[in-house]
C-alpha positions, 0 to 999 in steps of 0.5 A: 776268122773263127773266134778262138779260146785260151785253154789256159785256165779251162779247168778253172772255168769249167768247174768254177761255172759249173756247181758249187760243189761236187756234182758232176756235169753230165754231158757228152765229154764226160771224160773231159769232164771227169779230168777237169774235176779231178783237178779241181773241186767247184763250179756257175754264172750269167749275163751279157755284161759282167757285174762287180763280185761282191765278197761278202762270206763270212770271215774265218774269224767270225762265228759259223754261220748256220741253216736254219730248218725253216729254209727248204732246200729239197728242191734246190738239190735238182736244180743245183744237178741240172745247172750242173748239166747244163753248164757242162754242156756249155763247157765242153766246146770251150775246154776243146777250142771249138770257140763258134761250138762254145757259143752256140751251145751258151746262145741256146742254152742261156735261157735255161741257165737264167732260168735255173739262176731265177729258181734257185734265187726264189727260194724262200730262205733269208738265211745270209748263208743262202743269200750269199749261195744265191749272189754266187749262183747270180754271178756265174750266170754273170761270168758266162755271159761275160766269156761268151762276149769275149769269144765273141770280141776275140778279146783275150783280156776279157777272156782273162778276166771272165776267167779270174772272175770264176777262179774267185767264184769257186774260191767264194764258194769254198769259202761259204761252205767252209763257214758252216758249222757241223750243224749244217752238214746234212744240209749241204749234203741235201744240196749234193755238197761236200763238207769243208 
């Protein structure tokens, strides 16, 4: 018997995993894609077995965090456009059911996503705004390793875990762009993010 997906929360998976913030995946569903977008904003994640999600964004009540100019952020616009893609690519078969699609496209495609994670992560910047960017992107990688273990178990309630773990993810990733202040917004621009 043919593992099967839970389509409740697909919308949440796919923009939760995919990028923090508003590029789009580019991948053969565009038109799912776009759909899945206009009901939500945000998207990543990794490993075999999930790892506890820390939550370490600033509060509303602190001050605004910045980006300091030291940190390059350049070259994390394409990877954060190709994590994108390549999520999507994930994505797609698990937002259609097709559970054995979903998990041949994470097998051949989890080398890529790890390495994209190990880029992003080797930025250097020690900015506890960027550190707090990179744990998110370690942690999609995390939640996708974690939906496709429970694919393969046929666990729904691993399934519905993985999923509540990246409804968490997009909401920490609102959260961390919202406490930027307007010093910032040429910077989240540079990453292809959108203001809070």
């Amino acid at each position: 018997m043919a593992p099967t997906v839970s389509l409740m929360m697909v919308p949440v998976l796919v923009l939760s995993l995919g990028a923090c913030g508003g590029e789009e995946p580019a991948e053969t569903d565009q038109a799912l894609a776009d759909q899945l977008q206009d009901q939500l904003e945000e998207p990543t994640v990794e490993a075999e077995v999930a790892t506890p999600i820390s939550s370490s964004v600033p509060a509303s009540s602190e001050p605004a965090a910045t980006v300091p100019a030291q940190c390059d952020l350049q070259p994390v616009r394409a990877l954060v456009r190709e994590w994108n893609n390549t999520t999507g690519q994930v994505a797609g078969p698990y937002a259609r059911g097709e559970a054995s699609e979903f998990l041949r496209e994470y097998d051949r495609l989890r080398p890529e996503m790890e390495r994209l994670v190990g880029e992003i992560v080797a930025n250097p910047c020690n900015d506890p705004w960027w550190l707090e960017f990179e744990a998110l992107y370690e942690d999609r990688l995390s939640v996708w390793g974690l939906l496709a273990n429970a694919i393969r178990m046929e666990s729904a309630d691993t399934e519905q875990q993985a999923l509540l773990m990246a409804d968490r993810l997009r909401e920490r990733s609102e959260e961390l762009v919202c406490s930027l202040g307007p010093e910032a917004i040429d910077r989240l621009e540079m990453l292809g993010l959108d203001p809070c």
